[in-house]
C-alpha positions as CSV (number, residue, x, y, z in Angstrom):
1,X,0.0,0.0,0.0
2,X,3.0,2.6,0.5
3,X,4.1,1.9,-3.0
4,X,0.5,2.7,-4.1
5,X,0.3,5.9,-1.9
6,X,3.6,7.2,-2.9
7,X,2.6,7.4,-6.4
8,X,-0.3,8.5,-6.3
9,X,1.4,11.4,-3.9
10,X,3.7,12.2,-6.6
11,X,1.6,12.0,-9.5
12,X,-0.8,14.3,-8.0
13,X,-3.6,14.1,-10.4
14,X,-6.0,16.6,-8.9
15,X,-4.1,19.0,-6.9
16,X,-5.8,21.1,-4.6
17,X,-4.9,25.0,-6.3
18,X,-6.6,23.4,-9.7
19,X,-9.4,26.0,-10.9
20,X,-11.7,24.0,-12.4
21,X,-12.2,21.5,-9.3
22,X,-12.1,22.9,-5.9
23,X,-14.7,20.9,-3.6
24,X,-16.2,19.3,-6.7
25,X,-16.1,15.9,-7.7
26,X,-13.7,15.1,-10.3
27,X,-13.9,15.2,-14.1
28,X,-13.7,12.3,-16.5
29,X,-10.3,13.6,-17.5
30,X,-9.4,13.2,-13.8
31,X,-10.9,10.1,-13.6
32,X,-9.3,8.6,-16.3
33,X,-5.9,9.9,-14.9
34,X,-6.8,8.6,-11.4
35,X,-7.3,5.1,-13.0
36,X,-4.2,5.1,-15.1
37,X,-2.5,5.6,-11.7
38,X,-3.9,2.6,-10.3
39,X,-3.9,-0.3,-13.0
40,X,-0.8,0.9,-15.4
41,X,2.2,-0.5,-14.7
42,X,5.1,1.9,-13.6
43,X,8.4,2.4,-14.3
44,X,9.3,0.8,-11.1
45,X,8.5,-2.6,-12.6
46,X,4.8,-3.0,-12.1
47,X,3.4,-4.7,-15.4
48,X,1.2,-2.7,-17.5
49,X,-2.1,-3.4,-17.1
50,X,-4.8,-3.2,-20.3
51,X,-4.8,-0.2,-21.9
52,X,-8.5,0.2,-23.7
53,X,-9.9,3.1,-24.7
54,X,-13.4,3.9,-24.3
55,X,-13.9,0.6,-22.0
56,X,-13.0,-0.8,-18.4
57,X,-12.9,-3.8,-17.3
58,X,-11.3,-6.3,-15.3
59,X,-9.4,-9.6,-15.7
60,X,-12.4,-11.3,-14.8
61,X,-14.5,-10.0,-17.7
62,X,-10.8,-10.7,-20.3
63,X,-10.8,-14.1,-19.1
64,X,-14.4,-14.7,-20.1
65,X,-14.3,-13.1,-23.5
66,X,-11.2,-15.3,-23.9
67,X,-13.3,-18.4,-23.0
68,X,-16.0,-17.4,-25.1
69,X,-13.9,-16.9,-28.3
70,X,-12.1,-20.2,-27.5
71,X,-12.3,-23.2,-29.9
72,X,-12.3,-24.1,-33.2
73,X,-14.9,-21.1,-34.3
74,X,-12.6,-18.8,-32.9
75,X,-12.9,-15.6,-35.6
76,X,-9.1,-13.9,-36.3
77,X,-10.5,-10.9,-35.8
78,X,-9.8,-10.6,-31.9
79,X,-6.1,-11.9,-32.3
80,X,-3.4,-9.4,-31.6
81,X,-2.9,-6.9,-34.9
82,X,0.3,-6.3,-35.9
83,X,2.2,-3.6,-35.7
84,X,2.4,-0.7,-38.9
85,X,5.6,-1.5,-41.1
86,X,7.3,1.5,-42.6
87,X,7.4,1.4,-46.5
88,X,10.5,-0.2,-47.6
89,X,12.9,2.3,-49.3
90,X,10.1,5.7,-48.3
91,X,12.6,8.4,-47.2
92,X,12.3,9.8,-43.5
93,X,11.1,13.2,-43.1
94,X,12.4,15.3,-40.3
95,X,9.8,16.9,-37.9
96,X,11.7,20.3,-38.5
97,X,10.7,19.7,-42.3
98,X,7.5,18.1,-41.4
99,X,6.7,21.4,-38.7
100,X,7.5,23.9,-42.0
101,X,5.2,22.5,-44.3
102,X,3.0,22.6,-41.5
103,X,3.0,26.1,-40.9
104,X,3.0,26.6,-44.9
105,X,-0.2,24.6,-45.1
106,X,-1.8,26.4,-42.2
107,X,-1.1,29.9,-43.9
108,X,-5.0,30.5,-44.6
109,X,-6.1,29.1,-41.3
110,X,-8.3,26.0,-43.0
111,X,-9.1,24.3,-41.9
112,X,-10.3,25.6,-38.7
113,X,-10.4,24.3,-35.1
114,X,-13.4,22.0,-34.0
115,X,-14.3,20.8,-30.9
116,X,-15.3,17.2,-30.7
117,X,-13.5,14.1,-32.1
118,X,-13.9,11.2,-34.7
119,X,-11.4,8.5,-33.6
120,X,-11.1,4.9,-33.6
121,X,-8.8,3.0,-31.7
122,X,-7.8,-0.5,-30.8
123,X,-6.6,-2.0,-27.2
124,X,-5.4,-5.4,-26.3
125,X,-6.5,-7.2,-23.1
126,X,-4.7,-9.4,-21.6
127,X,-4.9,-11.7,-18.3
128,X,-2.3,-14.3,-16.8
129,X,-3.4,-17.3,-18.3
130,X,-5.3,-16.7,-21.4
131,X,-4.5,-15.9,-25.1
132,X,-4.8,-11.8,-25.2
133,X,-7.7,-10.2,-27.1
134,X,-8.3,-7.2,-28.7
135,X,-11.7,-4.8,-28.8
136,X,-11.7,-2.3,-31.6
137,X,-14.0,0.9,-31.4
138,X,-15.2,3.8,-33.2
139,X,-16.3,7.0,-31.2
140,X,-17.6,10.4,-33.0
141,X,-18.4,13.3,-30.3
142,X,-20.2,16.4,-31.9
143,X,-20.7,19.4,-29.5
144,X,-23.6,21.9,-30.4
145,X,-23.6,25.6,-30.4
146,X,-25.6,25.6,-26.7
147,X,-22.1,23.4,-25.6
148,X,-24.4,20.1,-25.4
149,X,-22.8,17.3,-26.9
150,X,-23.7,13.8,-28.5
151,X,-21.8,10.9,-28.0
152,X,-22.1,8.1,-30.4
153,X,-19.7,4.3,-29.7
154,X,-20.1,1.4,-32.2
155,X,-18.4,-1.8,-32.5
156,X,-16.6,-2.0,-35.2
157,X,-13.4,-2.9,-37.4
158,X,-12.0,-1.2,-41.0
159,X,-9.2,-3.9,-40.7
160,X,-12.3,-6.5,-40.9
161,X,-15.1,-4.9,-42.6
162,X,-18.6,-6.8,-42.2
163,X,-17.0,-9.4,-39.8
164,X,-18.0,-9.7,-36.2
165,X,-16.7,-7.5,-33.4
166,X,-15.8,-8.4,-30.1
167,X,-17.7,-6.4,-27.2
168,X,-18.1,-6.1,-23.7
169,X,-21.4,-4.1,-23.8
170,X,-23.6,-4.2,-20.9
171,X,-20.9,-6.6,-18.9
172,X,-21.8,-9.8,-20.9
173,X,-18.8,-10.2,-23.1
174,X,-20.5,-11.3,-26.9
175,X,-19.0,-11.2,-30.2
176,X,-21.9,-8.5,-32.2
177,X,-22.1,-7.3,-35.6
178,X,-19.7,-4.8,-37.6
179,X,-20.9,-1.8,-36.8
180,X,-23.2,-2.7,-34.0
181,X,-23.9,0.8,-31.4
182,X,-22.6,0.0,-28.0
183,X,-24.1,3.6,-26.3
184,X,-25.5,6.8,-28.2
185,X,-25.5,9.5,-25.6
186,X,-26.6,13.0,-25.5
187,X,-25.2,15.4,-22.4
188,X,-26.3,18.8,-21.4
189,X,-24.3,21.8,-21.6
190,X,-21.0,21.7,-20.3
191,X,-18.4,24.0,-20.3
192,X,-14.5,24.0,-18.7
193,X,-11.6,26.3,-19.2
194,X,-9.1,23.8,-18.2
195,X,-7.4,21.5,-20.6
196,X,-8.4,20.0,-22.4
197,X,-11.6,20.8,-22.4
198,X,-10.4,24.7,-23.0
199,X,-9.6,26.2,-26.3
200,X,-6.0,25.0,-27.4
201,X,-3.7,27.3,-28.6
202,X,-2.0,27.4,-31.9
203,X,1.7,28.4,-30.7
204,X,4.2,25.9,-30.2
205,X,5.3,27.6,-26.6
206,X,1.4,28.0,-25.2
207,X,0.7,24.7,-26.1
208,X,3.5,22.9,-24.6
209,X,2.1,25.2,-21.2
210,X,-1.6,23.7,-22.2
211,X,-0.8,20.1,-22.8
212,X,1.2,20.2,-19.1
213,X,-1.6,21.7,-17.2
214,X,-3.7,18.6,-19.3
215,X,-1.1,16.4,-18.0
216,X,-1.7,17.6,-14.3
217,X,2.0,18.2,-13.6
218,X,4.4,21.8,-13.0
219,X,7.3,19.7,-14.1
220,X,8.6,19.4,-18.2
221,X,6.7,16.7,-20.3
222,X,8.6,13.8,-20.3
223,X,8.3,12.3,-24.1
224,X,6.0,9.4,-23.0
225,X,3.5,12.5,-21.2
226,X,3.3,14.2,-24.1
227,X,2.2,11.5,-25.9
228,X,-0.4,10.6,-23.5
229,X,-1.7,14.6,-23.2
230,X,-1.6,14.4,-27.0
231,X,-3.9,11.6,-27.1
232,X,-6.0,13.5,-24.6
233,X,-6.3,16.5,-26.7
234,X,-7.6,14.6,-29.5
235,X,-10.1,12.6,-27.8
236,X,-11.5,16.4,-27.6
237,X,-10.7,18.4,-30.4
238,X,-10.2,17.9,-34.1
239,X,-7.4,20.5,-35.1
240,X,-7.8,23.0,-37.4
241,X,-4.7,23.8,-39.7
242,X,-2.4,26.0,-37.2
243,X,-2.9,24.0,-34.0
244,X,-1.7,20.8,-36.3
245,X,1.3,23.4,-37.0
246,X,1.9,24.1,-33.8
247,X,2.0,21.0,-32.1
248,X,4.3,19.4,-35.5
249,X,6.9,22.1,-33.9
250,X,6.3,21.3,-30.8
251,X,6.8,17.5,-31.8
252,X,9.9,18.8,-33.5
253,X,11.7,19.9,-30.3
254,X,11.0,16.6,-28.0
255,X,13.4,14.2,-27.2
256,X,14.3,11.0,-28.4
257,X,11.9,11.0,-31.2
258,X,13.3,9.2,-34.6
259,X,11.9,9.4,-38.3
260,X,10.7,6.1,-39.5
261,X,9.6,6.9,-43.2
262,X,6.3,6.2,-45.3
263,X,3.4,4.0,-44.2
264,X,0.0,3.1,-44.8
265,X,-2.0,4.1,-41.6
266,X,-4.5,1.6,-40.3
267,X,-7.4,3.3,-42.4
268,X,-5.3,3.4,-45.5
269,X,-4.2,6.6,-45.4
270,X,-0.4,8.2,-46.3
271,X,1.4,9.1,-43.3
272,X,5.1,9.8,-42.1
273,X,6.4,7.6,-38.7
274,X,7.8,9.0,-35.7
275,X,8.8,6.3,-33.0
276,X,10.0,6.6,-29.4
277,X,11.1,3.8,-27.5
278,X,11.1,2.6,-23.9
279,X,12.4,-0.7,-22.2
280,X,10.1,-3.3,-23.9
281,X,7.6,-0.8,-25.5
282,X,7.7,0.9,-28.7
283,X,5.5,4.1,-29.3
284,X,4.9,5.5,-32.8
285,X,3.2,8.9,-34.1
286,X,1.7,8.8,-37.3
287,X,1.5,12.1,-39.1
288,X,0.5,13.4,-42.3
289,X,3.6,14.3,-44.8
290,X,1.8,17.8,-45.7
291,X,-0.1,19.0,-43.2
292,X,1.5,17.6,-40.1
293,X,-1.8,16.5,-38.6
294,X,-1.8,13.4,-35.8
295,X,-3.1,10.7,-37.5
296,X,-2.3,8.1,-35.4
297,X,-0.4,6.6,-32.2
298,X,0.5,3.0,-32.1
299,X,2.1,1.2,-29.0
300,X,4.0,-2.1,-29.4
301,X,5.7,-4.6,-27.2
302,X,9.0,-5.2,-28.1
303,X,9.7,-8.1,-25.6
304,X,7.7,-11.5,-25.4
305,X,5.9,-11.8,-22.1
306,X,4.7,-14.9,-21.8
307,X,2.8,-14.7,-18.6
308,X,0.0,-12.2,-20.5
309,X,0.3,-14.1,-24.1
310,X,1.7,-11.0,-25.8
311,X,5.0,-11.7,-28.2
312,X,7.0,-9.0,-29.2
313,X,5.4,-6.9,-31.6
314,X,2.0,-7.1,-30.6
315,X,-0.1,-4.1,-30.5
316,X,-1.1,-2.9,-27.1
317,X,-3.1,0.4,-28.2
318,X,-3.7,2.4,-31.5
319,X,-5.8,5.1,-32.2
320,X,-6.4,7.1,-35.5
321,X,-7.8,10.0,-35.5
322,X,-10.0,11.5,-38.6
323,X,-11.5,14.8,-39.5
């Protein structure tokens, strides 16, 4: 329990002088950061635990889909994908190069800034004694001029189109139908001014400042942080032109990123790859060649753990993100 206590200490995911909480009850952003602290592994050796967007649940419910997907019917569909390969002989292009043809292309300001978000993404569960399993999703939030918003989550798989999807909704783990809605929500007027709910800015130096206070902390982003606080932004917003320009430059100046070259994104469209890698994980930014727009971010293990199933170069998480 000290070990628990002491990060959660350090991480301080809702500290006390933040504006937009006070006495209240915490977010969904803080929420989300609250559980990452208490299931994700750590880089004192804890084992990362599943990483799914849009849906939590426990090793109980992974070992059941596991069972139920067991057996000679079982559909290749919730096998663990494979990781993006970079286009043999495609040329690298540096994130300085990328960030200027990024701030060429945002010269008219179009497109413009939206708020809400059409992603998909796919996670891999995993549990200690069964085969790991993967859930893919497809989420489109649209906010409305009186700051309601409409949530819509279906089941669903471009990688497999018209083939069965694997689901937890409801708690009773089933395989369902491509395209099959898990929830279609609508919320009430809302309204923050805290990332990264706030309006981001479209300056390199602002936004590294915006993405930090999304991150929670007072200290510099490590490279891993601002990937995670970039994800966050775009589960909220989709970028207009110089807020993709912006963040390419800010992209540009971080640490330990490499240029991969060309690939083929997991909805087929051109991008250029950016990996970072930690002990056993590989993390990968896809980005458009002209516009410098997010695309995508893939995470693969590069070391075989057998106790979970996974083999290096399994997929943990990917998400794409789409205008």
């Amino acid at each position: 329990m000290a070990d628990e206590l002491d990060l959660l200490r350090r991480a301080n995911p809702v500290p006390t002088d933040a504006p937009s909480f006070g006495d209240r009850s915490l977010d969904h952003n803080a929420e989300r950061r609250l559980n990452r602290l208490l299931h994700d592994r750590t880089a004192a050796g804890r084992r990362p635990r599943l990483l799914w967007s849009l849906v939590a649940a426990s090793v109980v419910v992974v070992t059941a889909l596991t069972l139920l997907l067991s057996g000679p019917n079982t559909t290749p569909a919730v096998a663990a994908p494979r990781p993006l390969v970079v286009r043999a002989g495609s040329a690298p292009v540096s994130l300085d190069l990328l960030a200027d043809r990024a701030e060429q292309a945002a010269a008219d300001g179009a497109p413009g800034l939206r708020k809400g978000t059409h992603a998909q993404s796919w996670s891999l569960g995993m549990s200690d004694d069964k085969p790991p399993i993967t859930l893919p999703l497809e989420r489109i939030v649209r906010w409305k001029a009186d700051d309601s918003r409409t949530e819509l989550v279906v089941a669903t798989d471009p990688g497999h189109p018209g083939r069965p999807v694997l689901t937890d909704q409801g708690g009773t783990p089933r395989l369902v139908d491509d395209g099959h809605v898990i929830s279609r929500r609508t919320y009430p007027p809302s309204w923050s001014d805290a990332p990264p709910e706030a309006t981001p800015p479209h300056d390199a130096v602002r936004l590294r400042a915006y993405l930090q206070e999304a991150a929670y902390t007072q200290t510099a982003l490590t490279t891993p942080e601002l990937f995670d606080a970039v994800g966050a932004l775009l589960d909220h917003w989709t970028l207009g032109a110089r807020e993709s320009a912006a963040l390419a430059r800010l992209l540009a100046d971080t640490e330990g990123l490499r240029p991969m070259g060309g690939v083929t994104d997991r909805l087929g469209r051109n991008g250029q790859a950016y990996e970072y890698r930690a002990p056993g994980l590989r993390r990968m930014l896809i980005m458009d060649p002209s516009t410098g727009a997010v695309l995508g971010l893939e995470s693969t293990f590069t070391k075989d753990d057998p106790q979970y199933g996974v083999e290096s170069g399994d997929v943990m998480e990917y998400s794409a993100w789409m205008r």
